[in-house]
Backbone as CSV, one residue per row, in Angstrom:
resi,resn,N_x,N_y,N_z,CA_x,CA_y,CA_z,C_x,C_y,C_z
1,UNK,15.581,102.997,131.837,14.321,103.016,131.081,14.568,102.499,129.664
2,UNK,13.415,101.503,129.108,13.633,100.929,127.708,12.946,102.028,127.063
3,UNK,13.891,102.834,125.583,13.110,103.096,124.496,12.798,102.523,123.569
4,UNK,11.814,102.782,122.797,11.878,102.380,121.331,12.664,102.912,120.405
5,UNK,12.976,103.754,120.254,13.615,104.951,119.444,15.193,105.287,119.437
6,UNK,15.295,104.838,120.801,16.952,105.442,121.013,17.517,103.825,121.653
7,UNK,18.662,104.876,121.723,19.550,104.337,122.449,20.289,104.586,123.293
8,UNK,20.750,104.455,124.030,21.598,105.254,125.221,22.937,104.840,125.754
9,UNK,23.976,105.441,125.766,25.096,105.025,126.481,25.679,105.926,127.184
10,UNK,26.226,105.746,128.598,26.476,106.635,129.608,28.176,105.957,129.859
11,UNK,29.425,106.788,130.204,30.809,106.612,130.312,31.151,107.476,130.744
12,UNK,32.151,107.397,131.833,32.885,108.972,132.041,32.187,110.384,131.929
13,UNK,31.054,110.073,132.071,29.806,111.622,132.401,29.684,112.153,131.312
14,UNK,29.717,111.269,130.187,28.701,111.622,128.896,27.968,110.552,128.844
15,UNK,26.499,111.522,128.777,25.518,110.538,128.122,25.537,110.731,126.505
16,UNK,25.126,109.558,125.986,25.499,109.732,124.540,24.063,109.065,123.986
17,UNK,22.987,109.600,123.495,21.801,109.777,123.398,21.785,109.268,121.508
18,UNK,21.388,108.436,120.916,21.306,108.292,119.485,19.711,108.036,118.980
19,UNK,19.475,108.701,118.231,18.367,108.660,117.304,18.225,107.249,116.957
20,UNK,17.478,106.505,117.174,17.642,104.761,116.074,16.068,104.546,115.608
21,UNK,16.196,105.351,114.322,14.939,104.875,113.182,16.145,104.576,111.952
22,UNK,16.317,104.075,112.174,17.515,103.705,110.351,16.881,104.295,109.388
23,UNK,15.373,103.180,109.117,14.889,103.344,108.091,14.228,104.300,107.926
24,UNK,14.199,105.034,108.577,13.198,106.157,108.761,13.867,107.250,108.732
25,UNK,15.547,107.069,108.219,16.272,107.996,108.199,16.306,108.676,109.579
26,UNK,15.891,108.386,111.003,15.798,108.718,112.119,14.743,110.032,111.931
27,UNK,13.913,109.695,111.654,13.392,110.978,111.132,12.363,110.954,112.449
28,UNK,11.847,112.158,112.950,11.336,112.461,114.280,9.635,112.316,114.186
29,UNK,9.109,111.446,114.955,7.422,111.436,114.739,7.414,111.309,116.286
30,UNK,5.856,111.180,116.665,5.358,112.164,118.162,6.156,110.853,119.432
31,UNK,6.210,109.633,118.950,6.554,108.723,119.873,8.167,109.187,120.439
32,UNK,9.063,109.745,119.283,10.801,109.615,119.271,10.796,111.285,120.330
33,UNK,9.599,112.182,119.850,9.914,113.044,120.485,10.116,113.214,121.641
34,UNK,8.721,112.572,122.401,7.811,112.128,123.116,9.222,111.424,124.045
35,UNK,10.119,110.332,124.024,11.114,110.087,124.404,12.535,110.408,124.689
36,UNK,12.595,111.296,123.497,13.872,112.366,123.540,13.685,113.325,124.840
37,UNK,12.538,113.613,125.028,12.458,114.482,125.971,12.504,114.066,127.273
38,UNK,12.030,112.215,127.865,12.386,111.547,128.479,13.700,111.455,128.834
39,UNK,14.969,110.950,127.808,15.996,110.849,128.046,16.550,112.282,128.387
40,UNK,16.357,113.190,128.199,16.847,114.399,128.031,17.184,115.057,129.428
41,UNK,15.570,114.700,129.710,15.207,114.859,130.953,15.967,114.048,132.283
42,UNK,16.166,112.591,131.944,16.889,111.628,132.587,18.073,112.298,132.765
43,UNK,18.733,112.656,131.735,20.453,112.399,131.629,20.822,113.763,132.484
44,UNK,19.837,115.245,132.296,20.235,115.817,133.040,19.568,116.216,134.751
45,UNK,19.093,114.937,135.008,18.755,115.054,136.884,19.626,113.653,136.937
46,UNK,20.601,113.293,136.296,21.509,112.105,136.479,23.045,113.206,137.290
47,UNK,23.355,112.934,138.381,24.646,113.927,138.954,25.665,113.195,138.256
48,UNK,25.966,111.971,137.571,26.464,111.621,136.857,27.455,112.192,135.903
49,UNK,26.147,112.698,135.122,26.205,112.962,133.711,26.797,114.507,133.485
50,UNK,27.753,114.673,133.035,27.859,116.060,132.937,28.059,116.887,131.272
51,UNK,27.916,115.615,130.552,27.469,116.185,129.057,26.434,115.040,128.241
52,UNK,26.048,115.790,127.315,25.111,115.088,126.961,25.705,114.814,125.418
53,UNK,26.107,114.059,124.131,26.078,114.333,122.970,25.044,113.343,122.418
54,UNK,24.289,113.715,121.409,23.244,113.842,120.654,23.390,113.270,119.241
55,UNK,23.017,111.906,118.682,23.399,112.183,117.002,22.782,110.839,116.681
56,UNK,22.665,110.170,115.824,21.596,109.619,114.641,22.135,108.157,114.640
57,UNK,21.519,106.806,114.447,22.030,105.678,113.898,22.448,105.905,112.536
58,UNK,23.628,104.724,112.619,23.346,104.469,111.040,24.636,105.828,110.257
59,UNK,24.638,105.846,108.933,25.499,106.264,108.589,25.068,107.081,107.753
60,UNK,24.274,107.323,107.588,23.187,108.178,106.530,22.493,109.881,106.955
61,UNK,22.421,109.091,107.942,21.408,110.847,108.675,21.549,111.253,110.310
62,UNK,21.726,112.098,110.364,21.365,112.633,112.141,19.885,112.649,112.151
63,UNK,19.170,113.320,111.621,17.896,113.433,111.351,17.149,114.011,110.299
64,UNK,16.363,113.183,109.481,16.042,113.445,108.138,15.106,114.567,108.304
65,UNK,14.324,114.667,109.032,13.454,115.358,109.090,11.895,115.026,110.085
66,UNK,10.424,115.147,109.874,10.126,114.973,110.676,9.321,113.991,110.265
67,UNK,8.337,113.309,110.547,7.889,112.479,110.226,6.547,112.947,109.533
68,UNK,6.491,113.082,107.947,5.158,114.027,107.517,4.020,113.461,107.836
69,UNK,4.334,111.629,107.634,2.901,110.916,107.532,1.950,111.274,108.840
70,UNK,2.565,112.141,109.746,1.563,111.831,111.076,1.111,113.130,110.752
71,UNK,1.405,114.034,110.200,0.423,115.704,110.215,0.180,115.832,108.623
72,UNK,0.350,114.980,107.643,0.112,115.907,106.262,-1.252,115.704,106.315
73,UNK,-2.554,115.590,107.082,-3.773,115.245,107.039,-4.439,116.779,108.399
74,UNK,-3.627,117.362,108.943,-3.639,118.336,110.308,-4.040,119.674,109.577
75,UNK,-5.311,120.023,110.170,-6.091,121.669,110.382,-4.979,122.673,110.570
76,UNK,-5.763,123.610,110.952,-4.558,124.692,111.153,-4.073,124.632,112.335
77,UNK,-5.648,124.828,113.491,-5.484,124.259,115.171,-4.411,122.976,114.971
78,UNK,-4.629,122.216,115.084,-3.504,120.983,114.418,-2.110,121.165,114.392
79,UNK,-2.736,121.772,113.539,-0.613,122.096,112.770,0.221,123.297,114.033
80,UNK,-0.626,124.193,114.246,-0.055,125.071,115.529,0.141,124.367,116.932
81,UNK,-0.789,123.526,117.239,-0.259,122.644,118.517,0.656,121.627,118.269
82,UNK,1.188,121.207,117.185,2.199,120.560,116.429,3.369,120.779,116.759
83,UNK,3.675,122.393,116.328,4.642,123.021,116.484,4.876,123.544,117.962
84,UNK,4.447,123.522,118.717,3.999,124.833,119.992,4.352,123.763,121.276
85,UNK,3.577,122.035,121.148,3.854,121.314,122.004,5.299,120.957,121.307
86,UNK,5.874,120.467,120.197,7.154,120.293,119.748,7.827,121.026,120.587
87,UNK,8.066,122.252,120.096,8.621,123.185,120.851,8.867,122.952,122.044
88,UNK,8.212,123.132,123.147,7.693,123.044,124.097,8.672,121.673,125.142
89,UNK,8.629,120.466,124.341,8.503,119.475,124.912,9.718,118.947,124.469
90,UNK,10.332,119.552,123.181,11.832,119.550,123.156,12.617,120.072,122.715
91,UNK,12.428,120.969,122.065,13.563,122.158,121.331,13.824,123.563,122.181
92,UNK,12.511,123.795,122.742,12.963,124.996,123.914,14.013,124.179,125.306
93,UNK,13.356,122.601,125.745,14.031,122.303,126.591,15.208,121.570,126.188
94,UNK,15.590,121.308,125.491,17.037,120.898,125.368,17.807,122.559,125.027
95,UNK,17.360,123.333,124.559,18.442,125.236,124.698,18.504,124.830,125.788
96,UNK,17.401,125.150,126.474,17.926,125.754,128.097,17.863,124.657,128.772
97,UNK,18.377,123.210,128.773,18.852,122.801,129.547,20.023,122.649,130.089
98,UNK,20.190,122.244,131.687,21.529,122.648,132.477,22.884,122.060,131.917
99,UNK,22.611,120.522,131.415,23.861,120.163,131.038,23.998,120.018,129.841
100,UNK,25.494,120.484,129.569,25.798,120.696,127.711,25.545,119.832,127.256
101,UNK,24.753,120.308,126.293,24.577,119.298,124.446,25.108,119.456,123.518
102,UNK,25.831,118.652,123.136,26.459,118.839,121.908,25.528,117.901,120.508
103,UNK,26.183,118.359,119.513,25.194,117.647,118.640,25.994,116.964,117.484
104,UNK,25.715,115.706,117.510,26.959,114.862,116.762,26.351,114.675,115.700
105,UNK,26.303,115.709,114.494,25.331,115.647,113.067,26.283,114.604,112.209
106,UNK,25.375,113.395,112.160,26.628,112.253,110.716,25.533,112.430,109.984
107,UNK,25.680,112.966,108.788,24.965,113.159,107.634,23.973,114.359,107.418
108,UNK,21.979,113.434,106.952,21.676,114.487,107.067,20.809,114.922,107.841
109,UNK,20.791,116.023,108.309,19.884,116.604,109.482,19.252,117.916,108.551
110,UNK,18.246,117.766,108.385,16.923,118.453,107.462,15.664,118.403,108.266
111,UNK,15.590,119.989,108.164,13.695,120.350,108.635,14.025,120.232,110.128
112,UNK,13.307,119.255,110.852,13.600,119.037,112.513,14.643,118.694,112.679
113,UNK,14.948,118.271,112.014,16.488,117.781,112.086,17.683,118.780,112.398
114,UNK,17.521,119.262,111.768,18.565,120.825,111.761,17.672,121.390,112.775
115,UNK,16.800,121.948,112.913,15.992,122.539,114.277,16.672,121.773,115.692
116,UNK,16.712,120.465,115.620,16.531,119.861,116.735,18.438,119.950,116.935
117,UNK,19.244,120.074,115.931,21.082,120.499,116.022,20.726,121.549,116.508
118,UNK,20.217,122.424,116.450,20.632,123.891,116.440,20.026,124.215,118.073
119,UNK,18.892,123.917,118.361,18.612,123.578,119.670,19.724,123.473,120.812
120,UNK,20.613,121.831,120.263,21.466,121.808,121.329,22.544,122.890,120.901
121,UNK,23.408,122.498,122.336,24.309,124.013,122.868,25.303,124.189,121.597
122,UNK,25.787,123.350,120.892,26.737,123.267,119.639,26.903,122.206,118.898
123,UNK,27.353,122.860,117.921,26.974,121.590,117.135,28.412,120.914,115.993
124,UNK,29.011,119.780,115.843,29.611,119.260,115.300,29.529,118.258,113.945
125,UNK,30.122,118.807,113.326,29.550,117.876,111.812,30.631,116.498,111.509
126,UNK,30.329,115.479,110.915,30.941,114.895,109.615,31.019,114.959,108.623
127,UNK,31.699,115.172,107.549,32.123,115.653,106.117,31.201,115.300,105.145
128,UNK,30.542,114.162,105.522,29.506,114.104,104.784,27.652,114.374,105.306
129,UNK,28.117,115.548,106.123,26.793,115.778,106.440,25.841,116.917,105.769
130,UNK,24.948,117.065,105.200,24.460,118.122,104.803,23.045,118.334,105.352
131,UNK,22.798,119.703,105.800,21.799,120.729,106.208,21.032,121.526,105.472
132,UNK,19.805,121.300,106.481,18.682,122.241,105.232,17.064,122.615,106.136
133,UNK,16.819,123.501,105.577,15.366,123.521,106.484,14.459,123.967,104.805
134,UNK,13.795,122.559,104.375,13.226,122.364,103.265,11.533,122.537,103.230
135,UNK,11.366,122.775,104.434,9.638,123.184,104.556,8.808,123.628,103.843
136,UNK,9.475,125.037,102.752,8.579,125.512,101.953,8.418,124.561,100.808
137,UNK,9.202,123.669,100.771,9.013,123.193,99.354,7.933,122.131,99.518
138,UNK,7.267,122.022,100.480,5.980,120.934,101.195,5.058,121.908,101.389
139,UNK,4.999,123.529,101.122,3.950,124.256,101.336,3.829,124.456,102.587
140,UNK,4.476,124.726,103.478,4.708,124.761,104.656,6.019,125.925,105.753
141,UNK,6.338,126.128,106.855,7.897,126.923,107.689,7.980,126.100,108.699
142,UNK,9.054,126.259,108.611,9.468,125.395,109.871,9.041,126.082,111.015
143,UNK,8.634,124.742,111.902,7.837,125.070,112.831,8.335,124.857,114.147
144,UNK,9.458,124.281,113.887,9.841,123.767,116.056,10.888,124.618,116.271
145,UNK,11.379,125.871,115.650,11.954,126.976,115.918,13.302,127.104,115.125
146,UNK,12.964,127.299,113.635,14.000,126.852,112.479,14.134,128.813,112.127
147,UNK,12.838,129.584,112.012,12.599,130.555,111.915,13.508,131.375,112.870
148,UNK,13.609,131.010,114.039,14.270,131.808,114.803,15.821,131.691,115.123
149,UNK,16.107,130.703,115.465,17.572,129.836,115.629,18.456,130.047,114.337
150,UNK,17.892,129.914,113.005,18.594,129.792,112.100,19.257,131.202,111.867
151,UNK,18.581,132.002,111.872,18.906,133.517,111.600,20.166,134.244,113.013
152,UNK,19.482,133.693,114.177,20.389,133.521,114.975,21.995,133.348,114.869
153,UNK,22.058,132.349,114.772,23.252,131.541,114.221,24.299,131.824,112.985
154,UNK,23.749,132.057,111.933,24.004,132.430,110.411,24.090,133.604,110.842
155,UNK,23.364,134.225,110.484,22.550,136.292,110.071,21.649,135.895,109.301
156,UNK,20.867,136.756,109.175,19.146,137.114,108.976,19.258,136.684,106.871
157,UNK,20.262,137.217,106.470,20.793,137.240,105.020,20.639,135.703,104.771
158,UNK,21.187,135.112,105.410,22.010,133.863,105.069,20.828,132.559,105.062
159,UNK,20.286,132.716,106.255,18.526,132.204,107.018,17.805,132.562,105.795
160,UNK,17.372,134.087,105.549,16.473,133.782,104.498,16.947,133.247,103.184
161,UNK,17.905,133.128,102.512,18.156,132.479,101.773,17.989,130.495,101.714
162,UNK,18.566,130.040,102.439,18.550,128.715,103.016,16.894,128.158,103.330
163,UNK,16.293,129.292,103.602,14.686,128.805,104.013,13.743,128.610,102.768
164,UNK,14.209,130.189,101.760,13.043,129.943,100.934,13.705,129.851,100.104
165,UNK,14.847,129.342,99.366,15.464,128.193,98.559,15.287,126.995,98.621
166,UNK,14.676,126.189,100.098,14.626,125.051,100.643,15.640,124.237,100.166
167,UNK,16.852,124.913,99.779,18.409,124.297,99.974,18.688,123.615,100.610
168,UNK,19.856,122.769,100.675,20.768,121.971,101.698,22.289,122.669,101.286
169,UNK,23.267,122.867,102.185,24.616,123.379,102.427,25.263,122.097,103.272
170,UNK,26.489,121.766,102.551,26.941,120.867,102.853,27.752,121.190,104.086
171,UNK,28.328,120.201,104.311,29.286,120.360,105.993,30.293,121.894,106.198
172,UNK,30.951,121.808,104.960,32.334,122.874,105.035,31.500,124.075,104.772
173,UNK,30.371,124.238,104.087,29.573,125.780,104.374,29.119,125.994,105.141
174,UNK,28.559,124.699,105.978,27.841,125.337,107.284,29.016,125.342,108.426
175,UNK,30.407,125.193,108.331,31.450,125.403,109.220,31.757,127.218,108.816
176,UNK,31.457,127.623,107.405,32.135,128.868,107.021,31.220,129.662,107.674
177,UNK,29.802,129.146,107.896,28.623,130.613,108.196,28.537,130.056,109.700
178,UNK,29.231,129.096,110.440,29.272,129.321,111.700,28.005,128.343,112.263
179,UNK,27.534,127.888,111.128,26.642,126.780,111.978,26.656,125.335,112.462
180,UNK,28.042,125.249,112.195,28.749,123.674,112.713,30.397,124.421,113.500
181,UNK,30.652,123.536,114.549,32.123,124.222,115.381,33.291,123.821,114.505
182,UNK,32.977,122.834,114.625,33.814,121.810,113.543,33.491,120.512,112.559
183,UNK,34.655,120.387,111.786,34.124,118.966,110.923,34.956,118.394,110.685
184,UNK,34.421,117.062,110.735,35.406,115.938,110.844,34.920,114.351,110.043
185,UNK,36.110,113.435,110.184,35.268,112.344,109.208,34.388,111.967,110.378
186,UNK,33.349,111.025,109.390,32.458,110.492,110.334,33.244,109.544,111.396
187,UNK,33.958,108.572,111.361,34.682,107.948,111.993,35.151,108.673,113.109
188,UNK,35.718,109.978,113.200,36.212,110.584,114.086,35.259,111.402,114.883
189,UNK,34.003,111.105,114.406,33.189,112.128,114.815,32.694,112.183,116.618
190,UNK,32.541,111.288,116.870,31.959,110.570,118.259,33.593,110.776,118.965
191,UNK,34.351,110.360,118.659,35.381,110.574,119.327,36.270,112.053,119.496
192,UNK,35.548,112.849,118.385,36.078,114.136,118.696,34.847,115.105,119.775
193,UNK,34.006,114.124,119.452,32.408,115.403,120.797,33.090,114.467,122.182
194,UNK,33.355,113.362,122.439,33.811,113.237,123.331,34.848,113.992,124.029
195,UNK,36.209,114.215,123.315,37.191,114.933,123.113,36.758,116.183,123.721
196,UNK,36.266,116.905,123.606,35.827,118.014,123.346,34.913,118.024,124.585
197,UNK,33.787,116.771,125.333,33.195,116.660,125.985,33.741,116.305,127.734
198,UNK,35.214,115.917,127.187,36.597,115.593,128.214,36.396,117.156,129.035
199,UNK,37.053,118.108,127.881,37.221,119.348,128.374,36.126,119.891,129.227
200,UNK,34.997,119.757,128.952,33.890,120.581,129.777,33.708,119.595,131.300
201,UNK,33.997,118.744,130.976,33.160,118.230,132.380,34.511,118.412,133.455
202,UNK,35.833,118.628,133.300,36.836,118.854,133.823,36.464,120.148,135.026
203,UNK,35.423,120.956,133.801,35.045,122.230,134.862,33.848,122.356,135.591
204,UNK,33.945,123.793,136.120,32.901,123.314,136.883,31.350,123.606,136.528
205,UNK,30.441,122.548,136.471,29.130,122.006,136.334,28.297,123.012,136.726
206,UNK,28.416,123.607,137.945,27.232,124.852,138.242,27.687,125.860,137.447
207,UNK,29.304,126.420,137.587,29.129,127.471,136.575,28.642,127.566,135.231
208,UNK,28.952,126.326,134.605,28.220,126.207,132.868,26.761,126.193,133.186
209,UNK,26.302,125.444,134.396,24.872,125.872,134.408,24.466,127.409,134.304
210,UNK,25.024,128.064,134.597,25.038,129.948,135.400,25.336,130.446,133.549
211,UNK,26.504,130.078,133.094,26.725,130.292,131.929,25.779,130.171,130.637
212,UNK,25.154,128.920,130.594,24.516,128.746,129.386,23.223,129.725,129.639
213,UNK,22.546,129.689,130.727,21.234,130.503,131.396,21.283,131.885,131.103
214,UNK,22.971,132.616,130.834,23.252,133.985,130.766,23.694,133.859,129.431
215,UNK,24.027,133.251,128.542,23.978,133.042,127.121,22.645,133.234,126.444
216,UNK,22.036,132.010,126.842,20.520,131.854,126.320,19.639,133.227,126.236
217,UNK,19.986,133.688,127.359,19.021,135.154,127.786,19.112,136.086,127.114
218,UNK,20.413,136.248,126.074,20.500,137.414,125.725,19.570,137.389,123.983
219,UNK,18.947,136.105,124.078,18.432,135.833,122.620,16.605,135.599,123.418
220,UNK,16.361,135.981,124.580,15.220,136.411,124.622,14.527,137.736,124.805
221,UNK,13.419,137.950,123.923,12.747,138.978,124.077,12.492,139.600,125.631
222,UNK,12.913,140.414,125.827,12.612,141.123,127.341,13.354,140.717,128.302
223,UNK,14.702,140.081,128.021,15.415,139.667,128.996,16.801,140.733,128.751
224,UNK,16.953,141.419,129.645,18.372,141.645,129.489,19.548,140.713,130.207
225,UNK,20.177,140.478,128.925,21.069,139.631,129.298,22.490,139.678,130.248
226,UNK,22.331,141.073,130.262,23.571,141.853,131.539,23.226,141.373,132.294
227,UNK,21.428,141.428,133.114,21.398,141.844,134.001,21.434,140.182,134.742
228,UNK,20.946,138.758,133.422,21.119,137.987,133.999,22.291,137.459,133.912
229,UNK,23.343,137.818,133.333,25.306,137.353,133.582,25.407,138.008,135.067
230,UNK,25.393,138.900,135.443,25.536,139.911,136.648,25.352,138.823,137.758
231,UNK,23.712,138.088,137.900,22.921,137.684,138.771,24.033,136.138,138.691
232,UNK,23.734,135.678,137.756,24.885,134.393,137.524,26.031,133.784,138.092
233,UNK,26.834,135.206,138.047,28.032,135.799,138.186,28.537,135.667,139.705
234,UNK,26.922,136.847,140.702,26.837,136.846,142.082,26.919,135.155,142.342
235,UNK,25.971,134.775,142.114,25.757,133.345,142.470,26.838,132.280,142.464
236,UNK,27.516,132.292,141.784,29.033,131.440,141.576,29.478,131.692,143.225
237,UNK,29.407,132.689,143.939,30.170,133.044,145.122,29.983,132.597,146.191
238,UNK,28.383,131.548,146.152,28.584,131.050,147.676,28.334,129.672,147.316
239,UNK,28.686,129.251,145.870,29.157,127.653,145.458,30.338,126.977,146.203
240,UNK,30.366,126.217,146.318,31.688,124.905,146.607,32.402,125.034,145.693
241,UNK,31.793,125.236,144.472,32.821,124.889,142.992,33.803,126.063,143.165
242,UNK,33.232,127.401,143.502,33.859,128.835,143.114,34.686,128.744,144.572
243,UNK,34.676,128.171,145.612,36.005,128.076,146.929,37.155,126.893,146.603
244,UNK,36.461,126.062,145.862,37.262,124.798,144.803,38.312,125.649,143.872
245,UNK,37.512,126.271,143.392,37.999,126.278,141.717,39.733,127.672,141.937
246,UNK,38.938,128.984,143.011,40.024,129.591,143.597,40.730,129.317,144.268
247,UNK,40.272,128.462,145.197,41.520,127.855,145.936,42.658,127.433,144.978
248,UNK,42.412,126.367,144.148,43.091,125.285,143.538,44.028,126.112,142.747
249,UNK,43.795,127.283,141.885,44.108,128.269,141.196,45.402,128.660,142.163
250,UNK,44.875,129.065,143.665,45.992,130.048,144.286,46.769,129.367,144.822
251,UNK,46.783,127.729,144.898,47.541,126.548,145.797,48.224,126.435,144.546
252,UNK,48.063,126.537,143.056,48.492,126.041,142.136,48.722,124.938,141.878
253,UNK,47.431,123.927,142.083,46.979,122.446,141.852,45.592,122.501,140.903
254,UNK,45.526,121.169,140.370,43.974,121.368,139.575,43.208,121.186,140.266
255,UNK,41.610,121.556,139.747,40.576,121.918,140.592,39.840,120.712,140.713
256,UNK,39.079,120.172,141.828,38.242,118.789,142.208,37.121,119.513,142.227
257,UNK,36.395,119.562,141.310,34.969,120.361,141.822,34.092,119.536,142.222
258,UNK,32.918,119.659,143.262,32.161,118.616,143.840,30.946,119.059,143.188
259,UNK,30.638,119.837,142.110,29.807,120.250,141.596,28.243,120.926,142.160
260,UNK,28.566,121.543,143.506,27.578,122.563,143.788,28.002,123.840,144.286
């Protein structure tokens, strides 16, 4: 499929998904979303693909933010279906989707930007990247789930500070409060989520599916998250991967998983 917006490259079962507005600082308006969620969608019903990494043209930004010119004119109705289909159509579905995302932040990722890192499953910086969720200072909160994720991630202390300061924290603070895994130069950056993207797909594919689903859960309201690791857990047992993965263990050879 041709985008406008992105770009796409698929190797060794990473899809590698890039933001391309340069000038626009890759900054997110309804068309890029509107497609992200396309590819998103693509890369994980691809049996292919068994990671996804995520990150920005250009050398400047992962994602600046969102695109104001299309809502600074939006009602209230407006501004809530803004946020709600956003949501909706790509920040809830890239959390809980099956195959890992990583998030290759080069620079800066502000407002959706940082929403849309924090979304995927983890996130990786370059040294010169800096973070921020700057909303109030437009009279405005972040709206595609900056409120919730951020506090998440950080602690509740750290979130409200960063929100209604409408601050930016550069790379090595957001490695100290835990909201980047690691950091690296930009140069190395793509080659270390790969790195890193080596390791996961080595294993096996249904269980990280079972895994992230029993992660995710324990950060929803009314879900106990025991009860869905437990259910997860059962399920691994009448996989291919889980007669693969023990066998290989008790033959003492590595594991071929056929990934169901």
């Amino acid at each position: 499929m041709n985008y406008k917006n992105l770009l796409i490259a698929v190797k060794n079962g990473v899809c590698i998904i890039t933001i391309n507005r340069p000038k626009k600082l890759n900054a997110l308006n309804k068309e890029t979303i509107e497609e992200l969620h396309k590819a998103f969608d693509g890369a994980n019903n691809d049996e292919d693909t068994k990671v996804i990494i995520l990150t920005g043209s250009g050398e400047k930004a992962f994602v600046a933010g969102a695109d104001i010119s299309e809502f600074a004119n939006f009602d209230v109705e407006e501004g809530a279906e803004l946020a709600a289909k956003g949501q909706e159509l790509l920040f809830n579905f890239v959390e809980n989707l099956e195959t890992p995302v990583i998030a290759a932040v080069n620079g800066f990722a502000l407002g959706g930007g940082l929403e849309l890192a924090m979304a995927c499953h983890f996130r990786i910086a370059s040294d010169n990247a800096k973070v921020g969720l700057p909303e109030v200072s437009l009279g405005v909160i972040p709206g595609y789930g900056g409120t919730q994720r951020l506090p998440q991630l950080i602690g509740k202390g750290r979130a409200m500070e960063m929100i209604m300061t409408a601050g930016m924290i550069d790379a090595n603070q957001a490695l100290n409060y835990g909201l980047v895994n690691h950091v690296t130069t930009q140069e190395e950056l793509l080659p270390l989520c790969e790195k890193i993207a080596s390791k996961i797909y080595r294993n096996s594919s249904v269980a990280i599916k079972g895994a992230i689903k029993a992660i995710n859960a324990n950060y929803n309201d009314g879900v106990n998250g025991f009860k869905v690791e437990i259910e997860e857990f059962g399920n691994c047992f009448r996989t291919a991967d889980f007669k693969e993965g023990t066998s290989a263990f008790l033959e003492k050879r590595k594991a071929e998983f056929p990934g169901n």
